[in-house]
N, C-alpha and C positions, 0 to 999 in steps of 0.2 A: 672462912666459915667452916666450921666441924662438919663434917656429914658420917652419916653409916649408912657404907654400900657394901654391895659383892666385889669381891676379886677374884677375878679366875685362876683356877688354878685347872691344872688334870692333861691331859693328852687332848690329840684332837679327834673330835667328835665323841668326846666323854667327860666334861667339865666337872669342875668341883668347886664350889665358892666358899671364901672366907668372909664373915660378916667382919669388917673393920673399921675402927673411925680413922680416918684420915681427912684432909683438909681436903677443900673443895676444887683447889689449884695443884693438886698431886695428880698422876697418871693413875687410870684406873687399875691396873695390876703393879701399881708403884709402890714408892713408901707409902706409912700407913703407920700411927699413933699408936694401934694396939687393936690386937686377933682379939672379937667378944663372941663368936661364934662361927657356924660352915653350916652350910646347905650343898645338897646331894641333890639335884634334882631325878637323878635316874632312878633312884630307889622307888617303890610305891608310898603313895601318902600316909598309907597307914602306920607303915615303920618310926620305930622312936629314932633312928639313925640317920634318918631322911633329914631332919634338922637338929641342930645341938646350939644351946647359946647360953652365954653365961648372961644371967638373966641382974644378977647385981652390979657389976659394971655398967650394962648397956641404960639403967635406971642409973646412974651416974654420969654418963655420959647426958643422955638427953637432959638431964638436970643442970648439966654445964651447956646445955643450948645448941647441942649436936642436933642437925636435923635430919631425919632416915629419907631416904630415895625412896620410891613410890613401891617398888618392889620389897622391898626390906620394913618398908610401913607395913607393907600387907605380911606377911612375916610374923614381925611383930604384934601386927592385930590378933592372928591365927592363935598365938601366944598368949592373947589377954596382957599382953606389957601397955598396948596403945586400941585406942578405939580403929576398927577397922575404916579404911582410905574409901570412902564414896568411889563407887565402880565410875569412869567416862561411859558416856553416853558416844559412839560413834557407826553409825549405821552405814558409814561410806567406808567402812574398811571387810565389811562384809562381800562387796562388790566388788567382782575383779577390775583390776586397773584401766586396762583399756575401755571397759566398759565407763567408767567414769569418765574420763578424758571424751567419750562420747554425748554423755548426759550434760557435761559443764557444754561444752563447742553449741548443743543446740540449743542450749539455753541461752546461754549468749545470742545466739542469733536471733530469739525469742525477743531479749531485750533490746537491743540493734535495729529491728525494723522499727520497731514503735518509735525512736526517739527517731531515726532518720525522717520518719513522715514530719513529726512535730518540727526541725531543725529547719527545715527549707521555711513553712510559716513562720517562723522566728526572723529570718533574716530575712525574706523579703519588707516587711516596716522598716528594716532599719535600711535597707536600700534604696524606699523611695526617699525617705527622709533626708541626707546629704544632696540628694539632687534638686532639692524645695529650697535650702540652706544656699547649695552653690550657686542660681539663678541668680540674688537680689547681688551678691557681691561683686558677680561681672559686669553688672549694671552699673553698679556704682560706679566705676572707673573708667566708663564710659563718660559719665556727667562729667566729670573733674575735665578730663580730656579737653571737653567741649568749650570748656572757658576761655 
């Protein structure tokens, strides 16, 4: 499958990406089909340098069924090439980590009391039950016995 993603390029802790289609099962700074533009994230947004894309390939690629990665969609939206990507909705990344892993633990345990109360009623029936069942059957072998 074609995709258009970034590849990193630049030193560390100063990247630079190349927008490129490459296939879906290549490395991410690997081979790669063909450079259709670069992004600069360090620039400010305002600048024209900030991103560059050749805007009539990349409208032939997705024509050949290339699909952009979620970053590169939005990109692309910013450009008017593609309708902008629906923002995710995720309010649990707002909240630091541990704190989470705190919120899931008591909720859990929130859910835990309630069925354990419910689980002992459930299996007391089914406990008297085999003991009604196994009565009549030791009986029975008892009469045979007795013949």
């Amino acid at each position: 499958m074609l995709k258009l993603r970034l590849s990193r390029g630049g030193t560390k802790k100063r990247p630079v990406y190349k927008v490129v289609v490459a296939d879906s099962r290549f490395a991410r700074d690997g081979r790669f089909i063909e450079k259709v533009g670069f992004y600069n994230p360090l620039l400010p947004k305002e600048k024209k340098e900030r991103i560059g894309l050749e805007l009539e390939r990349i409208k032939y690629w997705l024509d050949q069924g290339a699909q952009p990665t979620t970053r590169v969609a939005r990109i692309l939206g910013e450009n008017k090439l593609m309708p902008m990507p629906v923002n995710g909705n995720n309010p649990q990344k707002a909240i630091p980590k541990k704190e989470r892993k705190k919120e899931v633990s008591k909720e859990e345990n929130k859910e835990e009391a309630p069925k354990k109360d419910a689980a002992p009623k459930a299996e007391a029936p089914k406990a008297e039950a085999p003991k009604k069942d196994a009565a009549p059957k030791a009986e029975a072998p008892k009469k045979e016995e007795g013949k």
